[in-house]
N, C-alpha and C positions, 0 to 999 in steps of 0.2 A: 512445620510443614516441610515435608520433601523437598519442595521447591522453591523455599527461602533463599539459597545462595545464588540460583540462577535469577530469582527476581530482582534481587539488591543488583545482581550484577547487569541486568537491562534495565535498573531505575538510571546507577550510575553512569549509563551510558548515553542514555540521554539526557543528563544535566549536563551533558560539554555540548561544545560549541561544534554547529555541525562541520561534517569534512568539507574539503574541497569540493567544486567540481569534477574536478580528474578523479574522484574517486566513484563518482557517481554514474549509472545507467543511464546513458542520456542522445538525444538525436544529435550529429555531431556533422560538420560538412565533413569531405574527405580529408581535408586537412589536418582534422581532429579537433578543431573550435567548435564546440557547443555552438547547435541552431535554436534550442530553445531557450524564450525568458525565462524568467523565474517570477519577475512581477508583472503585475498587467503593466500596458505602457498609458503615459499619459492622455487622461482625456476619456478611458477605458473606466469603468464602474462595474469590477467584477460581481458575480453573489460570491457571497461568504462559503463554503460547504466544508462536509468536514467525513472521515472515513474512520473508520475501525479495524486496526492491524491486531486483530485475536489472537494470545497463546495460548494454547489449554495442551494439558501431559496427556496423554496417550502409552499407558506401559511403561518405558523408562526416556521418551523423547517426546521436545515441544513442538506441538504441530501449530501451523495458522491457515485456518480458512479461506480462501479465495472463491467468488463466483465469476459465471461465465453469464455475460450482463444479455438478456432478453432483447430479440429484434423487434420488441415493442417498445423498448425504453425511447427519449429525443435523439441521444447523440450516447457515442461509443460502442455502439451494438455489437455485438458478439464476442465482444473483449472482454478480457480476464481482468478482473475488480476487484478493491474491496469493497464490504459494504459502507453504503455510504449516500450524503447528498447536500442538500441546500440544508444552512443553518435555518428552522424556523424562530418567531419572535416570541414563539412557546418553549424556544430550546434553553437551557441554562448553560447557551453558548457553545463549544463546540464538540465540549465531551457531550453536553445531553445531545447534542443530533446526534455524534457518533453511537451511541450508546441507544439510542432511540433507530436509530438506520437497519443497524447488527439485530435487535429486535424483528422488525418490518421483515428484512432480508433475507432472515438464515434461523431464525424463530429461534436467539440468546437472549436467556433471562439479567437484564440491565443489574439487577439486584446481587448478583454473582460478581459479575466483573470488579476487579482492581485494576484502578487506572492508574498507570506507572511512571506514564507521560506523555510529549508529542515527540513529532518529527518537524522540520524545519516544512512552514508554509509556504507553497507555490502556485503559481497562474497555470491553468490547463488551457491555452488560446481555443481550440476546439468546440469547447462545450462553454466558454469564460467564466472557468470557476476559479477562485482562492482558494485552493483546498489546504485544512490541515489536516494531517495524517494524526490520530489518536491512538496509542500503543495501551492495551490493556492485558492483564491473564485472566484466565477462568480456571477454575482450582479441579474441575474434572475434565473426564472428554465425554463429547455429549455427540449426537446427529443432528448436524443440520437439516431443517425442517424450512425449504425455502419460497419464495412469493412467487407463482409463474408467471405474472406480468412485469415483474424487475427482473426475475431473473435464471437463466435456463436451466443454469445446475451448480452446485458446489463441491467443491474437492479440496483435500487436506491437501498441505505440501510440508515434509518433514522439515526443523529450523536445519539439520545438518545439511540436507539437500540443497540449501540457501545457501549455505557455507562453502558449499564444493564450489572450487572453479570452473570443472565442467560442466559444469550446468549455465554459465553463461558464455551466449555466442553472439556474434554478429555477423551480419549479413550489410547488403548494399540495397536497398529500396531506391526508387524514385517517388516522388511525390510533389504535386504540381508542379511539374517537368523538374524538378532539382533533387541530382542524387545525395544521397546523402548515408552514413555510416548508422545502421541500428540494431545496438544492444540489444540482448533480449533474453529472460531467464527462457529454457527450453523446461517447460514445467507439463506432465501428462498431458504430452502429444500438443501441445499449447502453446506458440510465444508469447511472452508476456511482455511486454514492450512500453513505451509511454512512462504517463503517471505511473501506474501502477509499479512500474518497472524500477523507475528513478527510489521512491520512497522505501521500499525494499531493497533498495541496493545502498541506500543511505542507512538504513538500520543494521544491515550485513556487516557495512563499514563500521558504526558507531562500536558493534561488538567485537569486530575483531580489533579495537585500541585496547578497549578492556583485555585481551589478550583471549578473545573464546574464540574457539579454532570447532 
């Protein structure tokens, strides 16, 4: 397969041990200390959920899907996602949601994907999810075919695009009255911020150890 050497080399990458925070896309005071957990906090009973970070070739580069989440979904409206949700006690845990979600969301045949691996699991206080991030490929490129009740639209975003530094910026938010410093890939006309942001910015890192530039 064409894209046996790139797959080995994002299996490899996620069997290490994730990066730091300082490498990661993350809500930060001005200080630069991280404001977000990573685990729920005591006492807290998150749900389990889990997301689907898709590669598929496109010509001679890896694209991954992202959608732009439906003002009818409960929480994160209008934000750039992947697919993704609550583990069911139907799932075979958290590749079948993932894989079962990417189905629902964006109409990927589960049967296709190779799962390569995960990304390190974190609390979204927001929504109170554990989300695990699912990294898979899809051996073509296909058109996303997506749900309008989850979700408003989907767009590619090249893996090089991911790689370039100019593509991440930050800005200064306030948020229930505290400022605070936030990351954010600038992705077709879109900040992509948050979860989303973190878990992509953790897999950008994992590849650039392997040495892919």
């Amino acid at each position: 397969m064409k894209w046996d050497r790139q797959v080995e080399t994002i299996r490899r990458a996620l069997a290490t041990p994730p990066p730091p925070s300082s490498e990661l896309l993350v809500l930060r005071r001005l200080d630069g200390t991280p404001l977000r957990p990573f685990h729920p906090p005591p006492g807290v009973t998150p749900r389990a959920s889990a997301a689907l970070l898709l590669l598929f070739p496109q010509e001679d580069t890896l694209y991954i899907p992202l959608t732009v989440r439906s003002s009818r979904v409960t929480a994160h409206r209008g934000e750039v996602s992947l697919p993704g949700g609550g583990i069911d006690p139907t799932d075979s845990g958290a590749i079948g949601a993932a894989l079962r979600e990417a189905q629902e969301e964006i109409g990927i045949d589960p049967g296709q994907v190779t799962v390569l691996g995960q990304l390190m699991t974190f609390y979204i206080p927001p929504s109170n999810n554990y989300l695990t991030p699912i990294v898979g490929f899809y051996p073509a490129a296909f058109e996303p075919v997506h749900d309008p009740e989850e979700v408003d639209s989907v767009f590619t975003v090249a893996l090089p695009t991911l790689l370039d530094t100019a593509t991440v910026r930050e800005e200064i938010w306030e948020r229930n009255g505290i400022p605070m410093r936030v990351p954010f890939f600038a992705l077709n006309g879109y900040k992509v911020w948050g979860a989303t942001a973190l878990l992509l910015s953790e897999f950008i890192a994992r590849l650039r150890r392997e040495g892919w530039h």
